[in-house]
N, C-alpha and C positions, 0 to 999 in steps of 0.2 A: 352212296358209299364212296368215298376220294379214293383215288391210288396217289400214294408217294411218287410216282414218276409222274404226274399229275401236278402234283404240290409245287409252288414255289414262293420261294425267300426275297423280301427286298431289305436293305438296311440303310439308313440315313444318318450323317452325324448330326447332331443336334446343337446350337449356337450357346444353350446355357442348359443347365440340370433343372430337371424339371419342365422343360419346354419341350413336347413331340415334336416333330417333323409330320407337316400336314401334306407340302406341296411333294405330290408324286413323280414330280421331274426330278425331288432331290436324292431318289432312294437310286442305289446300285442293286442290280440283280443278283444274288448268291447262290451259285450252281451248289449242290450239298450231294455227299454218299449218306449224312446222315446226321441229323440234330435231334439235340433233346432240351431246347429251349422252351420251359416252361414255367408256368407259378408254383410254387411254393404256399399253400395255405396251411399250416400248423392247428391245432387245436390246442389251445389254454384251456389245460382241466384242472377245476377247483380242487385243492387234495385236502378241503378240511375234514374229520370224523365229524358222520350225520347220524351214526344210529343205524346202518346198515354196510351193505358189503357192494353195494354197485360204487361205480366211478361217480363225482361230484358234476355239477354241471359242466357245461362246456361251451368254451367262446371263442374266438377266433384269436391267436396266437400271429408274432413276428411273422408277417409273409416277405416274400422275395421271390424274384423271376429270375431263373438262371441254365445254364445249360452250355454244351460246346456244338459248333458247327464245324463238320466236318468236309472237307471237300479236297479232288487233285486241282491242287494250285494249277491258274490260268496268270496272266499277263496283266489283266485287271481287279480281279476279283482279289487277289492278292494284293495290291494295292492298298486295299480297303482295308485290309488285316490286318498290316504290315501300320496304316496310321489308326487305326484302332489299336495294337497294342504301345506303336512309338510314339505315334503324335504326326505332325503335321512336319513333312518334309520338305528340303530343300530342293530347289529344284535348277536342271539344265538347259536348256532347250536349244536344238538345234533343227532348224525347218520342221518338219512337223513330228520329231523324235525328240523324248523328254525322258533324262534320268533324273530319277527319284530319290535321294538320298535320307533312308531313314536311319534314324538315330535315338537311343530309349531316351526316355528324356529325363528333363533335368530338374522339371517342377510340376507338380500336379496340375491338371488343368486348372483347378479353380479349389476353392475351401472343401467341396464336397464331396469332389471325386478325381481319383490320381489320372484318368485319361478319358479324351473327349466320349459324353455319352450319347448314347446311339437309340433311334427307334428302328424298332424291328416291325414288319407285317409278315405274317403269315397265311399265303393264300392253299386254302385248303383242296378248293378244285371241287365243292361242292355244291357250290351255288348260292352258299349264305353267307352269314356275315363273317370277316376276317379278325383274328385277335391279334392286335396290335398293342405292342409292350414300349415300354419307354424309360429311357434312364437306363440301358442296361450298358457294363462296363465290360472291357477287355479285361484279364488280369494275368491271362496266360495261352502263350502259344509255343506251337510244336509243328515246325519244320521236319519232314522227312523224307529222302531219299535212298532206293534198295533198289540191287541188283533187277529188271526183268517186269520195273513198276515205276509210275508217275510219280513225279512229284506231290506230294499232299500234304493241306494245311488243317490243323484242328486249333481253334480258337476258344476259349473259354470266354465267357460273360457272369455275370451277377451283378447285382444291386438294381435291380429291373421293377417295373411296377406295371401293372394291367391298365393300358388307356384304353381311352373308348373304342370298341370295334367299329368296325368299318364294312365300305363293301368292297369286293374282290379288286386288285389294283394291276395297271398292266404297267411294269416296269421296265418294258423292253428289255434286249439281247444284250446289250452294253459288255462284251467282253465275256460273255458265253459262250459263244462262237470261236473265241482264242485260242491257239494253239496249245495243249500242254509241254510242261516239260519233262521227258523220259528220261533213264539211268543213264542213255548214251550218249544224252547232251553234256555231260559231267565232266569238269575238270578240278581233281583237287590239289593244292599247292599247302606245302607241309615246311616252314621255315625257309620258303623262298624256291622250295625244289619240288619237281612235278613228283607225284604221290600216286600209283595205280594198282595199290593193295587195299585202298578203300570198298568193301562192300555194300557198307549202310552205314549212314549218316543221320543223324537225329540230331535238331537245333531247337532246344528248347529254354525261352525266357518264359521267365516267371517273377512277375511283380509283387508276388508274399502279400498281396491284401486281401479283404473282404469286406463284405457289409456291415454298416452300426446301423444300429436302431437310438431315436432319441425318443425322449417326452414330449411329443405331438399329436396333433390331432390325424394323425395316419398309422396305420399298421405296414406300411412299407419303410423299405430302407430309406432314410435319410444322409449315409456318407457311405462310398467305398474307399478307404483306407488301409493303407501300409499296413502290415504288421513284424514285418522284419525288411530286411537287405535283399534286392534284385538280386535273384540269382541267372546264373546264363551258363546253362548245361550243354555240351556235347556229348553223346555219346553216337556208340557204333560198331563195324565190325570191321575189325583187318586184317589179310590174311598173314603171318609169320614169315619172315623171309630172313629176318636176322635178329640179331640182339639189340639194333640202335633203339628203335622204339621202346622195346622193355627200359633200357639204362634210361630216357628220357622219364621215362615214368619214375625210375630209383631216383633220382634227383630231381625229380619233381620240374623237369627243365620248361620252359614255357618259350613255344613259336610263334609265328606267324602262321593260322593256316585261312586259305583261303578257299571257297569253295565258290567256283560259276557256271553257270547252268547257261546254254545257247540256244535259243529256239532253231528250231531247222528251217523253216521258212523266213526270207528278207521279208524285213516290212519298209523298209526302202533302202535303197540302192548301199550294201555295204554294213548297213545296221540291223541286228536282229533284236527280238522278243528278249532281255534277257535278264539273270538274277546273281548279283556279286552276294556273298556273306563273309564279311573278313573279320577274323576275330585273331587280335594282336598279340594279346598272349594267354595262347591254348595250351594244356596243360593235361598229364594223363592224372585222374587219383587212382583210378582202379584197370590194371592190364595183367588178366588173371593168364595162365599159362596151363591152361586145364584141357587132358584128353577126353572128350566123352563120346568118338568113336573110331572106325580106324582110318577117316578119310583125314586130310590135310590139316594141318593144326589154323582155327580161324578164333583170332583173340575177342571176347566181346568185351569192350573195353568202356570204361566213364572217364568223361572228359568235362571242362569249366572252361569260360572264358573269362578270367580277371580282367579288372580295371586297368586301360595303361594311361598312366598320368601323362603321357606325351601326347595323345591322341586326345585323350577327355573321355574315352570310353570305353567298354569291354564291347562291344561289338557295333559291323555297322553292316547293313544291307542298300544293297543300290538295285535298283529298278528298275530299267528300261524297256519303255513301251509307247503307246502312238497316243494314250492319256495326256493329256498336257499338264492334269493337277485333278486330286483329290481331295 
């Protein structure tokens, strides 16, 4: 019988759709609070009238492997999520300190799938064989930071399909060992001015796709594709102090806000662990003004980040860590 604390996660990005990742040097460790990456097998039941009242036969239906991993974001592992849902970033490098600059991108990885796909292993900590999935896509993540609590990342996947299992795989510590980042490493910058009524932060991109099935000889997904416009949500909580924020909301005004996270420990002389997210023009839609009890008035507000045509993008996150490339 496995314990979840037992259990762990590797993931690989894959060079083309349809091709797993065999060699276990290429898989990164994923520390998780919690996944629910699984198959998908549907039933196809026949619905013609036979002359009785039970169900028609039954075949096996459209499958998919899908689910979210859940974990408090580290220095690397983060990494891994950050080009899983962006894509493959640009890079700095100065002695053995490397900022990462991701950016959503601009074109789908290839005809089949909007960003590079990944195999997954699953080691259960049981002593048999591992299930290992392959083809599965990013399609949404969610950033969030709260008063009194780690940073943490929940990633979404689908368009996945069942490879062959395998046996138990040792993917090494690679950034498990990494410092987290806590509420008190926080600094947020709100139209260029330091901002310290933020309580919680939520950064959530969403690339609006899913899986197609085509006329093949497979019952798994064959494309994950768009199905509408990248969205890039902020929301949060903050506490009331005046009216500027409301009136920003009334006219819909769009800032600068900038949000960066410090590791508390050097990783060399003068440079930490660390995570920029700047989004150019942030925007309130919803800053309700509602009392529901008698303590201190705390706005829980919905935010976006629009496209700026000066930059090329609605958001960017930068990286830094002792990783030299993902």
């Amino acid at each position: 019988m496995p314990y979840g604390q037992n259990a762990k996660i590797g993931v690989a990005f894959q060079t083309s759709h349809g091709t797993p990742v065999t060699d276990v040097g290429s898989f990164y460790p994923m520390p998780f609070l919690s996944e629910s990456i699984t198959p998908d097998v549907p039933e196809l039941i026949s619905q013609n009238m036979q002359g009785r009242f039970d169900e028609g036969e039954s075949y096996s239906g459209a499958r998919n492997v899908a689910g979210t991993i859940t974990n408090e974001s580290q220095p690397i592992s983060l990494g891994v999520a950050l080009k899983a849902i962006c894509g493959t970033p640009t890079l700095v490098t100065s002695a053995a300190i490397t900022a990462h600059t991701f950016l959503p991108a601009t074109d789908d990885f290839d005809s089949n799938v909007i960003n590079i796909p990944m195999t997954m292993h699953k080691n259960l900590a049981d002593g048999g064989q591992v299930p290992v999935f392959q083809d599965i896509v990013a399609t949404r993540m969610e950033l969030k930071i709260a008063n009194g609590e780690f940073l943490t990342c929940a990633l979404n996947y689908t368009g996945g399909s069942v490879a062959s299992k395998t046996t138990s795989q040792d993917f090494g510590t690679l950034g498990i060992t990494g410092k987290k980042w806590t509420w008190d490493v926080t600094s947020v910058e709100l139209g260029g001015a330091a901002n310290v009524e933020f309580a919680e932060l939520m950064v959530i991109q969403d690339e609006q796709a899913s899986p197609r099935w085509t006329l093949q000889t497979t019952r798994d997904p064959a494309r994950v594709k768009r199905d509408g416009f990248r969205q890039v949500r902020i929301n949060g909580t903050i506490r009331f102090m005046d009216q500027t924020e409301y009136d920003n909301f009334l006219a819909l005004t769009t800032k600068n806000l900038k949000i960066t996270m410090t590791g508390p420990v050097a990783i060399q002389s003068g440079y930490y662990d660390a995570l920029t997210i700047e989004a150019p023009n942030f925007k309130y839609l919803s800053y309700p003004l509602n009392f529901n009890d008698p303590s201190e008035l705390l706005v829980s507000f919905e935010g976006k980040a629009d496209y700026n045509v000066g930059s090329g993008h609605s958001i960017k996150y930068t990286l830094t860590n002792t990783q030299d490339n993902f």
